[in-house]
Backbone bond lengths (Angstrom), bond angles and torsions (degrees), N, CA, C in turn:
res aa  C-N    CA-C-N  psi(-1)  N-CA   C-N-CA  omega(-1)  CA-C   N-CA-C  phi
1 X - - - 1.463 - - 1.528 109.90 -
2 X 1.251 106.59 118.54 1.700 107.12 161.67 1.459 118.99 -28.80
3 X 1.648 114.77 164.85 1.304 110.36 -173.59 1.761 100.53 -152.84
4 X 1.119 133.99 131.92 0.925 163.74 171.88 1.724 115.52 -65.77
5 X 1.415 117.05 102.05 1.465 97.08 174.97 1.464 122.44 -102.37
6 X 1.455 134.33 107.32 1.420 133.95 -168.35 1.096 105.85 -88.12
7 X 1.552 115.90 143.63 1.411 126.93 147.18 1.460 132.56 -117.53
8 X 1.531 116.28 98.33 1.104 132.86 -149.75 1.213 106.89 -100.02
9 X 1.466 130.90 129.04 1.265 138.79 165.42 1.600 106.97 -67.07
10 X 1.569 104.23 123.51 1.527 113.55 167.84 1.579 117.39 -117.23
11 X 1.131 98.92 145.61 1.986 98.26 173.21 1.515 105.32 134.97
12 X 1.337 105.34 -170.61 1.187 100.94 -179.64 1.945 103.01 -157.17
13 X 1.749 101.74 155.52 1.215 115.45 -167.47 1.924 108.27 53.94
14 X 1.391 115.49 -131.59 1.118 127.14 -164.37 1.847 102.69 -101.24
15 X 1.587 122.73 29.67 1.671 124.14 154.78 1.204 96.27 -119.59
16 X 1.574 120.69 161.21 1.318 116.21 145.56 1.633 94.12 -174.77
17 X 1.434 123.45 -168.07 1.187 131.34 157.52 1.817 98.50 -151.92
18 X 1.224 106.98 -172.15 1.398 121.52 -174.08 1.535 102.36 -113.14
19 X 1.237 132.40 155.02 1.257 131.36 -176.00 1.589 109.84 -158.47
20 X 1.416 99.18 119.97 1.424 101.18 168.65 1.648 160.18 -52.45
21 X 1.349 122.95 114.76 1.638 112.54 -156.16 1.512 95.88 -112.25
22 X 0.982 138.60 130.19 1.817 127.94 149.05 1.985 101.03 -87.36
23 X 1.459 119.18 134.58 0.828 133.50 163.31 1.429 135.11 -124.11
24 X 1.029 124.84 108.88 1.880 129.91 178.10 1.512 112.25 -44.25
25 X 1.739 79.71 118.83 2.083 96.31 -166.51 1.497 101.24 -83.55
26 X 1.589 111.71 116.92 1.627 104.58 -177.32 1.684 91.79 -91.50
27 X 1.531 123.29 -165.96 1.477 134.06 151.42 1.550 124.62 -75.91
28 X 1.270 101.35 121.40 1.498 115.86 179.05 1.996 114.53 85.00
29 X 1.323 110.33 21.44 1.399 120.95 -159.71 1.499 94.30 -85.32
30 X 1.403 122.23 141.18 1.756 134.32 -174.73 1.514 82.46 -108.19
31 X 1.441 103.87 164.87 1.622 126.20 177.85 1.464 102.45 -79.52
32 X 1.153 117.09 -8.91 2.125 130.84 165.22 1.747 100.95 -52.76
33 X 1.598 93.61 -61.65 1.805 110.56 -164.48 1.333 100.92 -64.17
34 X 1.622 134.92 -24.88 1.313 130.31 -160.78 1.663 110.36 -94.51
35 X 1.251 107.17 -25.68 1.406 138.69 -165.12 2.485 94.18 -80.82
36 X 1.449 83.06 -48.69 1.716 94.88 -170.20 2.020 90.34 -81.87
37 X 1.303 134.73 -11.47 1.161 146.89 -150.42 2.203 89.26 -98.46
38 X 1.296 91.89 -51.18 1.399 103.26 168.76 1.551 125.70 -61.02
39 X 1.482 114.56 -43.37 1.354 121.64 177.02 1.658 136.63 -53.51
40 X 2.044 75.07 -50.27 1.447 105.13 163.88 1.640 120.54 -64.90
41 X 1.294 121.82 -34.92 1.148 108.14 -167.91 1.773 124.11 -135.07
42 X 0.793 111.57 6.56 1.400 166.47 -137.22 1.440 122.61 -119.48
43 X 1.582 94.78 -107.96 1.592 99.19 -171.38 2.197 89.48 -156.21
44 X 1.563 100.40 109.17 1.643 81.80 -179.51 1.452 104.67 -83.28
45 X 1.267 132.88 7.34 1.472 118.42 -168.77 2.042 112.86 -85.75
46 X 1.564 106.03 -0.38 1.336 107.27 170.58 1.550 116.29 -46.90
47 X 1.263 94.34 163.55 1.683 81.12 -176.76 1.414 92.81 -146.52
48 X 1.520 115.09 122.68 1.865 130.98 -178.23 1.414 104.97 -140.33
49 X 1.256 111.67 134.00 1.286 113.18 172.42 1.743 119.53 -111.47
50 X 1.578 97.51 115.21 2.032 105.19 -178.18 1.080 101.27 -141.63
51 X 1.361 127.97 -174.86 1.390 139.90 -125.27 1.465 102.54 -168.04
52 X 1.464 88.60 -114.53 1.989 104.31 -176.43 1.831 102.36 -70.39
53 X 1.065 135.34 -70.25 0.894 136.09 167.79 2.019 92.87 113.88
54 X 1.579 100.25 38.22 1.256 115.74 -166.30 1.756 109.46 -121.23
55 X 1.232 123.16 2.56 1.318 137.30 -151.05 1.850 103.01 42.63
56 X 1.320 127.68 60.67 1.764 122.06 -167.81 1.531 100.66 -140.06
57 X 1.570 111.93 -11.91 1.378 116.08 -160.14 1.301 104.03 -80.06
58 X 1.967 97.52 -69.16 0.991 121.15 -167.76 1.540 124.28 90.40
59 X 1.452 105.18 22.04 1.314 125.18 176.82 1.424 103.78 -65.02
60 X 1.233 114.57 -70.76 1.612 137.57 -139.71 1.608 110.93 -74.66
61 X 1.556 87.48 -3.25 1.703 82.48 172.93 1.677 136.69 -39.59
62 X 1.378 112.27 90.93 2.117 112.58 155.24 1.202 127.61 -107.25
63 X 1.548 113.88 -154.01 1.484 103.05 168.37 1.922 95.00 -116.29
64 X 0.443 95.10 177.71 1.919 112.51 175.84 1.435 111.70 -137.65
65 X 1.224 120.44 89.36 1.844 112.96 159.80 1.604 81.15 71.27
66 X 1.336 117.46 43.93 1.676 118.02 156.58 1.033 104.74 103.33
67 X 1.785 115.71 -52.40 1.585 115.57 -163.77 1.236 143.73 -77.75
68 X 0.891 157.67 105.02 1.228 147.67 -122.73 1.343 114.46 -99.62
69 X 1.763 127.62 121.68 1.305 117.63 -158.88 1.695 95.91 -163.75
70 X 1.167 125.15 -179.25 1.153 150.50 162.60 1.863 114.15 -69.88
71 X 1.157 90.80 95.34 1.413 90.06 163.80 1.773 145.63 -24.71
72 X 1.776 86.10 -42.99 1.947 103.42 -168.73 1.549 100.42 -88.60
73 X 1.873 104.46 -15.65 1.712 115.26 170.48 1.154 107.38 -94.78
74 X 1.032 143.43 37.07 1.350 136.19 -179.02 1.488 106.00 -126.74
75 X 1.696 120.68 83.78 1.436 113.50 177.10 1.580 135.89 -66.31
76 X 1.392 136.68 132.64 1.332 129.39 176.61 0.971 129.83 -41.79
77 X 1.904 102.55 -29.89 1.506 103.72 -170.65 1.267 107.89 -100.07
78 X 1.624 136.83 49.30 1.314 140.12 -153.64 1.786 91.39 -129.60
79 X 1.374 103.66 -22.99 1.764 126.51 -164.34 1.543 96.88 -92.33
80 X 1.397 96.77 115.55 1.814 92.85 144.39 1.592 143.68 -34.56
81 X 1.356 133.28 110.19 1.170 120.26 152.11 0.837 132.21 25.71
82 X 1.576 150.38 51.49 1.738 123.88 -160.42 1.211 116.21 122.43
83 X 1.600 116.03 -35.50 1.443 143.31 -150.70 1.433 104.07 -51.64
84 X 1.231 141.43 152.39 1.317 133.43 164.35 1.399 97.62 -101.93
85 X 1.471 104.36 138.57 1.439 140.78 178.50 1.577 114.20 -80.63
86 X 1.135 124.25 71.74 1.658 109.34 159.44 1.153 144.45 -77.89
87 X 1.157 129.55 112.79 1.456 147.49 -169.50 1.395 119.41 -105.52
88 X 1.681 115.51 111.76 1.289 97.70 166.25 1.881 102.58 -147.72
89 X 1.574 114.70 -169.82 1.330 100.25 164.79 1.688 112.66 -84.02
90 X 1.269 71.36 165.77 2.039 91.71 167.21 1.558 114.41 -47.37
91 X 1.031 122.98 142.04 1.369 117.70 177.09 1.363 132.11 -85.90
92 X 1.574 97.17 -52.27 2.131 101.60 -174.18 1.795 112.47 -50.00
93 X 1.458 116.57 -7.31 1.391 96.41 178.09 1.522 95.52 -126.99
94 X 1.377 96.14 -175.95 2.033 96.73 -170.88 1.352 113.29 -87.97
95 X 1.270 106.47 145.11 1.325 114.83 179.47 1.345 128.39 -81.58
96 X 1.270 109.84 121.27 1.994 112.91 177.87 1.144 111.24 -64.88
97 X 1.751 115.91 -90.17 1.429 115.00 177.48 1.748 95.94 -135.30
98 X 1.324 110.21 159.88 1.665 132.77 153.63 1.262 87.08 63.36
99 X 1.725 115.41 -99.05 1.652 126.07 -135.64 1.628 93.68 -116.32
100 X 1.417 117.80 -18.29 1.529 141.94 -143.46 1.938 95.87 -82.15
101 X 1.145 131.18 159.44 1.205 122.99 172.20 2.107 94.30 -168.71
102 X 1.397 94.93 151.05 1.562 103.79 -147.92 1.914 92.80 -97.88
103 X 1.753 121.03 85.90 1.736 123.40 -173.81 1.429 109.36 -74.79
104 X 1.126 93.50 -14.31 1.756 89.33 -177.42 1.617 119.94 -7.92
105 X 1.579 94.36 -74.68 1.747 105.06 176.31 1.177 110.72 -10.26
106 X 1.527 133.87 -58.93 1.021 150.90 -148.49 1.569 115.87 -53.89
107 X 1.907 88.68 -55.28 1.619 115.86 -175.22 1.626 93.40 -64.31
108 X 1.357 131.15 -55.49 1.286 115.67 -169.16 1.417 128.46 -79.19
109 X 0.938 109.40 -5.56 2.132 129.14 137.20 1.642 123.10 -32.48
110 X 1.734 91.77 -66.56 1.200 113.21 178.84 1.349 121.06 -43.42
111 X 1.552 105.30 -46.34 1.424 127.69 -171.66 1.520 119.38 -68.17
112 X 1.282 119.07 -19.82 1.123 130.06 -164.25 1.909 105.22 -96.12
113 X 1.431 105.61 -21.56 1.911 110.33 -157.68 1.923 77.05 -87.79
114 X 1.381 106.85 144.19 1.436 151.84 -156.15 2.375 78.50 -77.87
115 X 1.105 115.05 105.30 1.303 117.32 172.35 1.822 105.70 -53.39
116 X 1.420 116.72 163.31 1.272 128.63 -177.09 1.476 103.49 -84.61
117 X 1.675 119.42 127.40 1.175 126.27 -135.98 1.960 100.05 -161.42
118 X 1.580 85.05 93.94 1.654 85.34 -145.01 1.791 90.20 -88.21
119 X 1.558 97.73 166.72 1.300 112.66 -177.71 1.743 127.66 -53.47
120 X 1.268 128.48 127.99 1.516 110.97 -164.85 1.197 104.73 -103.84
121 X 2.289 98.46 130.54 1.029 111.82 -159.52 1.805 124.02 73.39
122 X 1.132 96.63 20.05 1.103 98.44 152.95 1.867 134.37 -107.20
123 X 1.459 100.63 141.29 1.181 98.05 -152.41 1.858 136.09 -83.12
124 X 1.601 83.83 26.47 1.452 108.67 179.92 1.703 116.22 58.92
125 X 1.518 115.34 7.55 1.745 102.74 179.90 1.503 87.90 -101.70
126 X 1.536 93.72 126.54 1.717 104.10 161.30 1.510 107.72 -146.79
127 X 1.275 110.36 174.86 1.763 122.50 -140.44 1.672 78.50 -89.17
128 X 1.624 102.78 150.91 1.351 110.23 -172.74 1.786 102.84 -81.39
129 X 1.269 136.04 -19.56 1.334 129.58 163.54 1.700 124.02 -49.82
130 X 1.394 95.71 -45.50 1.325 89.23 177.41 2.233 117.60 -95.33
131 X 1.190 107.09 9.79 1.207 111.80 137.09 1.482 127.70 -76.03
132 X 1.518 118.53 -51.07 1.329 100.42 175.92 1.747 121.10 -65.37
133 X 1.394 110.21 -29.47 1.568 110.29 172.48 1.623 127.60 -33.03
134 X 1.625 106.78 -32.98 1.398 112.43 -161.81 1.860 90.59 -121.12
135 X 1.570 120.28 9.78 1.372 89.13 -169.98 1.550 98.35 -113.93
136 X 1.256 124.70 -7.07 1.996 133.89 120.59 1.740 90.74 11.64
137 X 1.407 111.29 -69.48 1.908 115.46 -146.43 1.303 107.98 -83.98
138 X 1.457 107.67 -12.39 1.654 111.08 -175.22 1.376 113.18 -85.35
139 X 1.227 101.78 8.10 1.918 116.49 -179.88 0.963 107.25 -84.59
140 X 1.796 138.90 -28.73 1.072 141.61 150.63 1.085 123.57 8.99
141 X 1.584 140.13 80.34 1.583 137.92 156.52 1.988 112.88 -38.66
142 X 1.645 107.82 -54.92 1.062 112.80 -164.58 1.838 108.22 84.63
143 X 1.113 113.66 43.36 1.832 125.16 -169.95 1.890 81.00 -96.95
144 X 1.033 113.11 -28.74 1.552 92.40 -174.77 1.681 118.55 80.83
145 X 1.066 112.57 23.55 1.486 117.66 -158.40 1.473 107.06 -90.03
146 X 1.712 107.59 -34.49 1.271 117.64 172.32 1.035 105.68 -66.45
147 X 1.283 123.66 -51.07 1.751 117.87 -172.38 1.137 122.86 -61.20
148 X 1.541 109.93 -15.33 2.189 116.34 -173.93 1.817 90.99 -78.34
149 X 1.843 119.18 -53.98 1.421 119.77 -169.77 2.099 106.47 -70.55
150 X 0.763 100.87 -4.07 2.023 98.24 -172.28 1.454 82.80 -75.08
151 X 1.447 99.90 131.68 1.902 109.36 -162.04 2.191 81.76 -93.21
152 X 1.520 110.60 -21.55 1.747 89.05 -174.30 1.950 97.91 -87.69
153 X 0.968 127.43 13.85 1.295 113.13 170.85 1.987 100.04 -111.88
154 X 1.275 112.31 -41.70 1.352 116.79 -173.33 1.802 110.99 -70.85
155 X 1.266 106.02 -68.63 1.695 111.87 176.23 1.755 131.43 -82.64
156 X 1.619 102.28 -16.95 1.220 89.81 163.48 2.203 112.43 -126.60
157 X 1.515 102.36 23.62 1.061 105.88 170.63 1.351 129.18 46.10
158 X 1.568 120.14 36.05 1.115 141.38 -172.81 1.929 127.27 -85.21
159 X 1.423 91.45 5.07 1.856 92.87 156.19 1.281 132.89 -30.83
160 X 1.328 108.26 -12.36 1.579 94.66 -173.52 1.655 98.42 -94.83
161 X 1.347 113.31 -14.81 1.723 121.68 151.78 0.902 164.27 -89.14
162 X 1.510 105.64 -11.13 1.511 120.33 -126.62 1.750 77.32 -152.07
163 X 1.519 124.82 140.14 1.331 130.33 -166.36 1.848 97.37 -120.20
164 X 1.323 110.27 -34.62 1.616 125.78 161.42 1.978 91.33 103.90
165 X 1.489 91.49 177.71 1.079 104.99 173.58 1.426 143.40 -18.45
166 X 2.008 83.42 -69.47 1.535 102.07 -172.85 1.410 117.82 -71.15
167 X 1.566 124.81 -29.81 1.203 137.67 158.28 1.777 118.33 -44.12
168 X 1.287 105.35 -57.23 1.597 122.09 170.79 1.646 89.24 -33.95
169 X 1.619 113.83 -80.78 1.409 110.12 -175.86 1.438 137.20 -28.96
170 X 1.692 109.83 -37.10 1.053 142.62 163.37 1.231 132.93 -15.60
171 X 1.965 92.89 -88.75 1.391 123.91 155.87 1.181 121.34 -77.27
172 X 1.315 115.09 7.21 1.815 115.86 163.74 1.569 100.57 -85.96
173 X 1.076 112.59 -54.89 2.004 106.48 -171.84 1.646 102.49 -86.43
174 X 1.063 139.43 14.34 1.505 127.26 133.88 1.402 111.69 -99.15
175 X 1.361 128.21 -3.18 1.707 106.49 166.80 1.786 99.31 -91.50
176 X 0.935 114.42 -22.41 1.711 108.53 -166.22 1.637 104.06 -97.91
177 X 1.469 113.42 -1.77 1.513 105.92 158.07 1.480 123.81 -45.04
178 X 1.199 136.42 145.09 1.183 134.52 -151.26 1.784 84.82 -114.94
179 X 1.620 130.68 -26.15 1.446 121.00 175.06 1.317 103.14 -85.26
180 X 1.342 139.25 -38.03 1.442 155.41 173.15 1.461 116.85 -16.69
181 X 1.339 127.06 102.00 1.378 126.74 -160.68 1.906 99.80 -108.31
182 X 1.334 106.66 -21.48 1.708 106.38 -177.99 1.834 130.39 -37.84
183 X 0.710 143.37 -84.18 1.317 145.80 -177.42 1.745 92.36 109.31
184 X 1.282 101.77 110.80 1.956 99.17 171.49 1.463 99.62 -133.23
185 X 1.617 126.65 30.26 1.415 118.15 -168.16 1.446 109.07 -79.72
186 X 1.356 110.88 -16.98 1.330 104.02 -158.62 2.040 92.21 -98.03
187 X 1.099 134.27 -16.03 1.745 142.64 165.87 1.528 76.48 -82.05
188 X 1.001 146.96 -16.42 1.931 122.66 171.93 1.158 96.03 -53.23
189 X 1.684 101.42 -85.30 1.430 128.17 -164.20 1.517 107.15 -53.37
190 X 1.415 124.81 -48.98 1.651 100.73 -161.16 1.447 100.81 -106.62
191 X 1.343 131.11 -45.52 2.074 131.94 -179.04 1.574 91.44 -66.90
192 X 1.593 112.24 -46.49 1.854 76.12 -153.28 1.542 100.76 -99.84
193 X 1.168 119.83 3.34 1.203 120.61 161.19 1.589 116.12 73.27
194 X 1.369 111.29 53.42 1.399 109.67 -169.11 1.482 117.91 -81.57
195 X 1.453 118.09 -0.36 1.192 123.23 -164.18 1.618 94.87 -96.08
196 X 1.133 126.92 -41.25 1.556 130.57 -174.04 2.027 108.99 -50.41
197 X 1.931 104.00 -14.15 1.607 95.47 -177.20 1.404 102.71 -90.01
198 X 1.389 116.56 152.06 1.543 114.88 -151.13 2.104 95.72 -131.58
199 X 1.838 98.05 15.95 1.213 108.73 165.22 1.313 116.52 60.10
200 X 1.444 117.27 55.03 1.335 133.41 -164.18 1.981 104.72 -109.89
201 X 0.694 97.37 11.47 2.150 112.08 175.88 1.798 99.15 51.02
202 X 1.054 143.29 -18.43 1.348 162.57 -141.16 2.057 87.76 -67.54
203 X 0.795 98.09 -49.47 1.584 103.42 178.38 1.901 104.75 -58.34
204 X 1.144 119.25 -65.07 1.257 142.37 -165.11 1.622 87.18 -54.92
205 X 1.155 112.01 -84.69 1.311 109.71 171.38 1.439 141.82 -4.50
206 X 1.150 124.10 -34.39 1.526 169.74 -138.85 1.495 118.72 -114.72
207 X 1.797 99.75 -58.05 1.482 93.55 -164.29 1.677 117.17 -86.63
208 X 1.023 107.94 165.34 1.350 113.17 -140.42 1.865 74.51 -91.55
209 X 1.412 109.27 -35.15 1.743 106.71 -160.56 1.411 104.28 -72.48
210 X 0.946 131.81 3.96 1.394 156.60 -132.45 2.011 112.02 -1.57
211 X 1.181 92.18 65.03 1.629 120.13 -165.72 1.763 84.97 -78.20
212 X 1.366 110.30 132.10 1.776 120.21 178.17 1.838 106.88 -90.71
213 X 1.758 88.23 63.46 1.499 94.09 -179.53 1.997 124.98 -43.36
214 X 1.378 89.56 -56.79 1.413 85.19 -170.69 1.986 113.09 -72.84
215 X 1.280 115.38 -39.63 1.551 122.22 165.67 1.487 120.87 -55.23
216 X 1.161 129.93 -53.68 1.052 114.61 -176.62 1.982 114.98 -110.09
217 X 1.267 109.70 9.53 1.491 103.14 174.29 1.756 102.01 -136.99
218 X 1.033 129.75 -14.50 1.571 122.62 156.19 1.011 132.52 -83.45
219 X 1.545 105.99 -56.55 1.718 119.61 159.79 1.904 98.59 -27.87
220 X 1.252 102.80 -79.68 1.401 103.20 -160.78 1.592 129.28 -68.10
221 X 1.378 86.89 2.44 1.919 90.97 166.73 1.509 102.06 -109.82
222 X 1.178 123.89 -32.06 1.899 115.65 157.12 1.512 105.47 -33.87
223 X 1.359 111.33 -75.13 1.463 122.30 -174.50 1.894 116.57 -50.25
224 X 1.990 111.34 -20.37 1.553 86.20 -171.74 2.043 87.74 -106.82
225 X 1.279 119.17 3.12 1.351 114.91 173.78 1.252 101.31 -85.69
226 X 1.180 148.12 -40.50 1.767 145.68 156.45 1.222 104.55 -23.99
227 X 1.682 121.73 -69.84 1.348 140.80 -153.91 1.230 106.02 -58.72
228 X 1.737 115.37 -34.24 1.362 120.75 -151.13 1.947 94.37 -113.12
229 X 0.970 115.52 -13.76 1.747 109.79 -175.77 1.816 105.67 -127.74
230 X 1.160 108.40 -24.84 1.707 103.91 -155.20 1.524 98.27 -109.24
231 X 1.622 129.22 -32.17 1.645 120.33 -149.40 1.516 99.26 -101.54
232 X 1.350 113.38 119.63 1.529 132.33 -145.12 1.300 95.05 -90.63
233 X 1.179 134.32 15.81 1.172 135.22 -175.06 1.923 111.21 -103.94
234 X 1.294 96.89 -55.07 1.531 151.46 159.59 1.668 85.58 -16.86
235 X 1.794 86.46 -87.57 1.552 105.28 -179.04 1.582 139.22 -51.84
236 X 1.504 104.95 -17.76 1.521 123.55 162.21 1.425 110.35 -74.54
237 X 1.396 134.68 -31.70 1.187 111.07 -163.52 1.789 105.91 -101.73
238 X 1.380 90.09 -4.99 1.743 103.20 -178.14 1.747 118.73 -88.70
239 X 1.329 92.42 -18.94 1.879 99.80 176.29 2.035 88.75 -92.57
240 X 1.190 113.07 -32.50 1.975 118.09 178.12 1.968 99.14 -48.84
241 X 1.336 94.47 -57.49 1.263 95.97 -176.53 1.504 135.87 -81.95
242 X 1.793 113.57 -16.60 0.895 108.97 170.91 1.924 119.93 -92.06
243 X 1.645 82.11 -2.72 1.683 85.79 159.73 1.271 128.27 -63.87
244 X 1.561 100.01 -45.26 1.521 118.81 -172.03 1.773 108.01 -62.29
């Protein structure tokens, strides 16, 4: 039987080293099964966190040979012959132990964007285009994968601005709700910091849902925070009217 050579990041927080596994390549086996292949027989004190084992969870998020992906999506037979296997966690947030990495941040992000807050008395019929426009975002795993590659949350560590990707998505399908009465342009522009993405696709790239993060939910909140703070035209007829 073929054999699989892994290189698995071990340790925890800010020590660790990598340590070598050979594992027996069955048919149809994800880098999930090779990882649980180790636990079982191996060493059970690894520590990975998964779920469905369906790519739906979004548990299993690492990187593989750098890249950052879903574990239960990550096929054996995608690897060369021989290939060495690198395994580690995600980077932009801190690391617990082994494969494990601490998203929290994320949830208390979440908490902060203005909930979907539909029009009152309104009578819920709207045109089926602009339902499908915003239901693109409801594909959302929440794997966080975009948020490990966004180079202003990963390389210049900009959380205290910057809301990341998946958030962008967020507040893109509650501003483009067609019942959606909120106004969150101004947490665009200054909390979630949409101006700091410099439209690099690196997110898009990434997601497993294959959701057109940066085209259709950044692009278009760049374009309605312009509309709404910067286009001088915009702004003449809105000081006209709030005179009136």
């Amino acid at each position: 039987m073929a054999e699989a050579n892994l290189k698995v990041f071990r340790g925890e927080k800010d020590s660790g080293t990598f340590e070598n596994y050979k594992v027996p390549i069955e048919e149809g086996m994800v880098v999930l099964d090779a990882i649980h292949y180790i636990q079982q027989n191996m060493d059970p004190t690894i520590a990975v966190r998964w779920n469905c084992k369906a790519a739906k969870c979004g548990s299993c998020s690492a990187e593989v040979n750098g890249k950052p992906q879903l574990l239960c999506k990550s096929r054996m037979d995608k690897f060369e012959p021989g290939e060495e296997i690198t395994v580690q966690p995600i980077k932009t947030f801190p690391h617990v132990k082994d494969l494990v990495a601490d998203v929290s941040w994320n949830y208390e992000v979440n908490k902060k964007i203005v909930p979907f807050t539909p029009q009152p008395g309104h009578n819920w019929v709207v045109y089926q285009e602009d339902i499908e426009r915003v239901q693109e975002f409801r594909k959302c795993i929440e794997c966080f994968l975009c948020q490990n590659v966004c180079h202003v949350l990963r390389d210049h560590n900009r959380k205290d601005g910057f809301y990341g990707p998946r958030f962008m998505v967020r507040l893109a399908g509650l501003e483009m709700h067609p019942v959606d009465s909120a106004n969150r342009l101004k947490m665009v522009k200054e909390d979630a910091g949409v101006g700091f993405c410099n439209i690099t696709k690196c997110c898009t790239e990434v997601c497993p849902e294959d959701i057109h993060i940066t085209d259709n939910a950044i692009i278009p909140l760049k374009e309605r925070v312009v509309d709404e703070f910067y286009d001088p035209i915009a702004k003449f007829f809105k000081s006209v009217f709030k005179a009136k």
